[in-house]
VOGU-3710 file (C-alpha; in Angstrom, 3 decimals, decimal comma):
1> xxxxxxxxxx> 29,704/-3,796/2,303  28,901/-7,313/3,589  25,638/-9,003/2,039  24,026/-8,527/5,876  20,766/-7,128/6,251  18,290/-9,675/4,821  18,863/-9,357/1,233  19,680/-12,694/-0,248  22,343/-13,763/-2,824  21,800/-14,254/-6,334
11> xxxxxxxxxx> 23,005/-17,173/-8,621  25,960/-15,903/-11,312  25,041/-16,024/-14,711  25,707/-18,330/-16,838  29,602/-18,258/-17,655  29,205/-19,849/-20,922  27,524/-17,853/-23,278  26,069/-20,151/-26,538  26,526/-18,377/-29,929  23,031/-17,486/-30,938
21> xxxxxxxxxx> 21,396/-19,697/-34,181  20,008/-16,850/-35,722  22,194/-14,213/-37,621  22,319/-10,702/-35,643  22,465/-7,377/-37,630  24,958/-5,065/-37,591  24,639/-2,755/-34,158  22,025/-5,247/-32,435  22,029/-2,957/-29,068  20,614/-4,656/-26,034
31> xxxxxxxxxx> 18,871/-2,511/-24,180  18,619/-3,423/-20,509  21,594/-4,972/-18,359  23,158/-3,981/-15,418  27,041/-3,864/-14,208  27,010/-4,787/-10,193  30,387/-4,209/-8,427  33,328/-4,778/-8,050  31,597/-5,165/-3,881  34,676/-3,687/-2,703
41> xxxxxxxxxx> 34,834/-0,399/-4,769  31,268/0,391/-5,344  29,189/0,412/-1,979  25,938/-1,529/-2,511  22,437/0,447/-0,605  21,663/-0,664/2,592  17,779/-0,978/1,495  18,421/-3,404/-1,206  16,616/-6,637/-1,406  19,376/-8,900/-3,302
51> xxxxxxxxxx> 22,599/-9,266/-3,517  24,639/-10,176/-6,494  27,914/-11,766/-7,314  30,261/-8,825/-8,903  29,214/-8,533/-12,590  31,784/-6,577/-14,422  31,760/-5,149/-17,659  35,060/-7,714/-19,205  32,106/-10,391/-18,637  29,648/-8,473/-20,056
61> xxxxxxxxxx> 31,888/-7,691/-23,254  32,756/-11,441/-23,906  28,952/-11,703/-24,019  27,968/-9,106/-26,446  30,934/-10,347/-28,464  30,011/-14,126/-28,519  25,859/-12,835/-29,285  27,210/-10,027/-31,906  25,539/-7,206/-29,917  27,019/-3,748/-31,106
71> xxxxxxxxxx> 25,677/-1,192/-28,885  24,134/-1,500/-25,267  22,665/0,412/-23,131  23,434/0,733/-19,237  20,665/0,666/-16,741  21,009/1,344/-13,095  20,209/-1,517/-10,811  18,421/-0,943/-7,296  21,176/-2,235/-5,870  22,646/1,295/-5,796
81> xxxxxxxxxx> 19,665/3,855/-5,567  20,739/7,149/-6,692  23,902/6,422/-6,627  24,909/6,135/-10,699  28,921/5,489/-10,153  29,220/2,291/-10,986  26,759/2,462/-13,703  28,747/5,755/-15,043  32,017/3,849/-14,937  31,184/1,482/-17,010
91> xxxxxxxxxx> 29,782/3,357/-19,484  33,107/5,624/-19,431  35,495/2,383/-20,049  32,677/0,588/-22,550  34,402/0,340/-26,137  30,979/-0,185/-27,634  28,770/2,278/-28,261  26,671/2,925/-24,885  23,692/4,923/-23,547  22,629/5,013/-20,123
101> xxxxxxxxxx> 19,170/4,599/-17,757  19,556/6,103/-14,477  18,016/6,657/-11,320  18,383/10,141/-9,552  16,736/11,770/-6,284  13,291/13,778/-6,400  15,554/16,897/-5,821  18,277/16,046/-8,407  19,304/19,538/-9,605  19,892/20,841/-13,111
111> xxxxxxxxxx> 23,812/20,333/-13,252  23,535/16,506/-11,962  21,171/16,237/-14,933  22,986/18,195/-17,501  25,924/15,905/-16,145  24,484/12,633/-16,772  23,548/13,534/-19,982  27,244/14,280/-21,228  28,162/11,142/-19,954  25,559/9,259/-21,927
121> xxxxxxxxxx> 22,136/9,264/-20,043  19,094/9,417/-22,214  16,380/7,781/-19,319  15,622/8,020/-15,624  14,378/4,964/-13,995  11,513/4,603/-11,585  11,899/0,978/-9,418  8,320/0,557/-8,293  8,537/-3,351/-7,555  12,148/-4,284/-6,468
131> xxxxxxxxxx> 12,298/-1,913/-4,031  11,743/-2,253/-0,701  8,715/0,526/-0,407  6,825/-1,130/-2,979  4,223/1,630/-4,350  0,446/-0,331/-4,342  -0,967/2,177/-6,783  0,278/4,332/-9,240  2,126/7,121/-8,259  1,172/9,724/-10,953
141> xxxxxxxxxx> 1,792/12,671/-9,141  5,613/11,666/-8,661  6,110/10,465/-11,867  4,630/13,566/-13,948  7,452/15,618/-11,649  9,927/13,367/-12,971  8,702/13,763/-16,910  9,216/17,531/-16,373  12,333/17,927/-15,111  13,799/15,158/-17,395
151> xxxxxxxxxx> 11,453/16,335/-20,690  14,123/19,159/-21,672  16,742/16,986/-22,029  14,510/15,074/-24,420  14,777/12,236/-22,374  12,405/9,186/-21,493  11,054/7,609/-17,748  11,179/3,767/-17,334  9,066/2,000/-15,498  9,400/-1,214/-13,427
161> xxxxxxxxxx> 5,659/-1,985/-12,272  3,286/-4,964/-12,984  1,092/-4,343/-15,127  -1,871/-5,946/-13,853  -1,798/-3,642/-10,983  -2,651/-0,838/-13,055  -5,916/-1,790/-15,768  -5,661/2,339/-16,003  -2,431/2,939/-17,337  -3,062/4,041/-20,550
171> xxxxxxxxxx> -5,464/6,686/-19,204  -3,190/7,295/-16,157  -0,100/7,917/-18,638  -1,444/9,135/-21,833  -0,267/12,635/-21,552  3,011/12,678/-20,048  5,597/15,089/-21,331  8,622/12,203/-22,227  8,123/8,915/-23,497  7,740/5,755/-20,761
181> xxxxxxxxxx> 9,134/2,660/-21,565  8,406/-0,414/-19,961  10,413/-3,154/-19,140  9,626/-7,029/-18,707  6,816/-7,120/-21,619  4,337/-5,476/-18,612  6,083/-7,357/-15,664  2,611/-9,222/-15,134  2,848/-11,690/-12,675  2,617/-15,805/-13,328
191> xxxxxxxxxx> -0,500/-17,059/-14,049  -1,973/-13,600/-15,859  -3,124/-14,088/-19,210  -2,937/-11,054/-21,956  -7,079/-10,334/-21,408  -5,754/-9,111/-17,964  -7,170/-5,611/-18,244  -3,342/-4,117/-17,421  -2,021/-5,910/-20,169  -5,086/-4,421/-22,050
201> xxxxxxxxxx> -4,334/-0,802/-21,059  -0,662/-1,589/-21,867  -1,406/-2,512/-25,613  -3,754/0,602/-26,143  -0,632/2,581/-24,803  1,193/0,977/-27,496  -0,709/1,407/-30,555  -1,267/5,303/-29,253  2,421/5,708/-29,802  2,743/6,583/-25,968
211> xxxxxxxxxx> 5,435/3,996/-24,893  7,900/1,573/-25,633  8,362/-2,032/-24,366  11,179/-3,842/-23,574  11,212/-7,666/-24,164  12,971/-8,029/-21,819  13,116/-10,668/-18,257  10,634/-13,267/-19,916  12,037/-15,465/-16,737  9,849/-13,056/-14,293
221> xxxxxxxxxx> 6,542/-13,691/-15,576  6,537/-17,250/-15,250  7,931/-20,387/-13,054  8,565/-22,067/-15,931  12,087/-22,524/-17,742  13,023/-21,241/-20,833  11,632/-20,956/-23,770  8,756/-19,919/-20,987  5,772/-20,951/-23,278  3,269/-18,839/-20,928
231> xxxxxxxxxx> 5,311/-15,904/-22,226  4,928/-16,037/-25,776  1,448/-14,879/-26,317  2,509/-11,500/-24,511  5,649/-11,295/-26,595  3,509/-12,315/-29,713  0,543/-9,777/-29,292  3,067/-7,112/-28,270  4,996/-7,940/-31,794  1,315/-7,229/-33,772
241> xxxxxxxxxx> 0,202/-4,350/-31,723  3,711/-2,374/-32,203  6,949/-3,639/-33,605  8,292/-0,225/-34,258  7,715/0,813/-30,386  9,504/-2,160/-28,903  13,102/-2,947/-27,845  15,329/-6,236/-26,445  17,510/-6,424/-24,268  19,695/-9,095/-22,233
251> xxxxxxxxxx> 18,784/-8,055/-18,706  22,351/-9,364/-17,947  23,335/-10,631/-15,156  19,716/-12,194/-14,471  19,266/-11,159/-10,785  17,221/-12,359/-8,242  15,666/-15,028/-11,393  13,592/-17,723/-9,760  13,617/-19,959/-12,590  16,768/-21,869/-13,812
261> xxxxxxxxxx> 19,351/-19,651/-15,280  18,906/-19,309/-18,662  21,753/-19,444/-21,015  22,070/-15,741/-22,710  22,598/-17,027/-26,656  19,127/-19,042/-25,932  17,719/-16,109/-24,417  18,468/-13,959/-27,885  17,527/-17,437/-29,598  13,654/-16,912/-27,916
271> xxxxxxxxxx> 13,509/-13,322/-29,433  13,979/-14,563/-32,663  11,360/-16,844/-32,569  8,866/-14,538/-31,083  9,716/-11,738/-33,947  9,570/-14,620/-36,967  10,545/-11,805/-39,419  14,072/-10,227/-40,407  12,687/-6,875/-40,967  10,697/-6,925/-37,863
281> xxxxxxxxxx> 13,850/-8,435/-36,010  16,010/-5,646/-37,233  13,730/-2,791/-36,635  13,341/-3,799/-32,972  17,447/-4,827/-32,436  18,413/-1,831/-33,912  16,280/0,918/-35,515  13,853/1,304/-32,604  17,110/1,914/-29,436  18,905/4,134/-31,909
291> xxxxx> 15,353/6,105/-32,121  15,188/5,963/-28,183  18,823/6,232/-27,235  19,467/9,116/-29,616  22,730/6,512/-31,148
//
């Protein structure tokens, strides 16, 4: 469809991907990216609020090939809703190793479920920021559904909030069924500090064992540009709270970014520096998404 409606358009990524200084193990996965388009094959929602440039998945692959990323894993963008094709297609024609994160309909039905999962789907996705009926508190009620239709597949919910909206969470989402993950390091808006008392309830989540984290995005909790300095001590207390519950990822193509587009070796560059150790490094590269993502 056109880009009408009112949702703007989003810079392209960077097209010139810098070989990260750092060596990368052997099945690095990034775990968070999305594949948008082609336009003119897969229909974009009407209720999105951006709209990218086509993001294919021959881009993609000279990425993970120039960073040394062995495995990835597929998320569903809001761009499509419930509507997984694109996503699915992708993951069908991947050569690497793939897993998939999507988003399905409060009624999905067994067989859509039992489908997904052949093709690769280990996580169901709950938007609740870029969306255009933002949730102001936390829908428990909904997401507790979700966890128990999903939990016999023995797979996980992820969560797109900010954090400092919810100083509860770890109460709120202690007992859930699945595992949550959260992506964006909490998603807490610029200017929060880590005393913010969602960031608070976040850690105590993590040290319970009752999530993961994705560093993931460190572009959307700051106006600053990269290495996003405000960003660190979130990365850095998530790193001594619970290396062996956290995950990286790419978040490829960079939508609707606000800060200047960051160059995707650098971006793997800025992991490296926030987790200072190889064994730490590894563990969270690869050990902790072939946990997850059942590789």
């Amino acid at each position: 469809m056109p880009a009408s409606d009112s949702a703007p358009l989003c810079a392209a990524p960077d097209p010139r991907p810098q070989s990260p200084g750092h060596a990368v193990p052997d099945l690095a996965c990034d775990t968070h990216m999305h594949i948008c388009g082609p336009e003119s094959r897969f229909t974009y929602s009407r209720e999105r609020i951006y709209t990218p440039p086509d993001a294919l998945l021959p881009s993609y692959l000279e990425l993970t090939d120039k960073l040394g990323i062995g495995r990835v894993v597929f998320v569903q963008p809001s761009i499509y809703g419930t509507d997984n094709s694109a996503m699915l297609d992708a993951m069908h024609a991947s050569p690497l190793p793939c897993r998939g994160v999507a988003v399905v309909a409060d009624d999905v039905n067994e067989q859509t479920l039992n489908e997904l999962h052949e093709a690769g789907v280990r996580g169901v996705r709950l938007n609740l920021v870029d969306t255009a009926d933002k949730h102001a508190t936390l829908p428990v009620d909904d997401i507790r559904a979700l966890a128990e239709r999903v939990a016999p597949l023995g797979w996980h919910i992820e969560l797109l909030l900010h954090a400092d909206d919810h100083p509860q969470l770890d109460t709120q989402l202690a007992d859930l069924p699945v595992d949550v993950v959260f992506g964006h390091l909490g998603y807490l808006r610029p200017g929060a500090g880590t005393a913010d008392p969602g960031f608070q309830a976040l850690l105590r989540l993590l040290e319970a064992g009752r999530c993961w984290v994705k560093l993931t995005g460190p572009y959307r909790l700051t106006r600053e540009a990269l290495p996003y300095a405000a960003v660190q001590p979130f990365a850095q207390a998530l790193i001594r709270t619970a290396p062996e519950r956290l995950l990286w990822g790419s978040d490829w193509p960079h939508v609707m970014i606000k800060t200047p587009m960051p160059n995707d070796g650098q971006l793997l560059d800025l992991f490296f520096a926030w987790a200072d150790d190889v064994d730490i490094g590894r563990r969270i590269l690869v050990d902790n998404p072939a946990d997850l993502y059942d590789f």
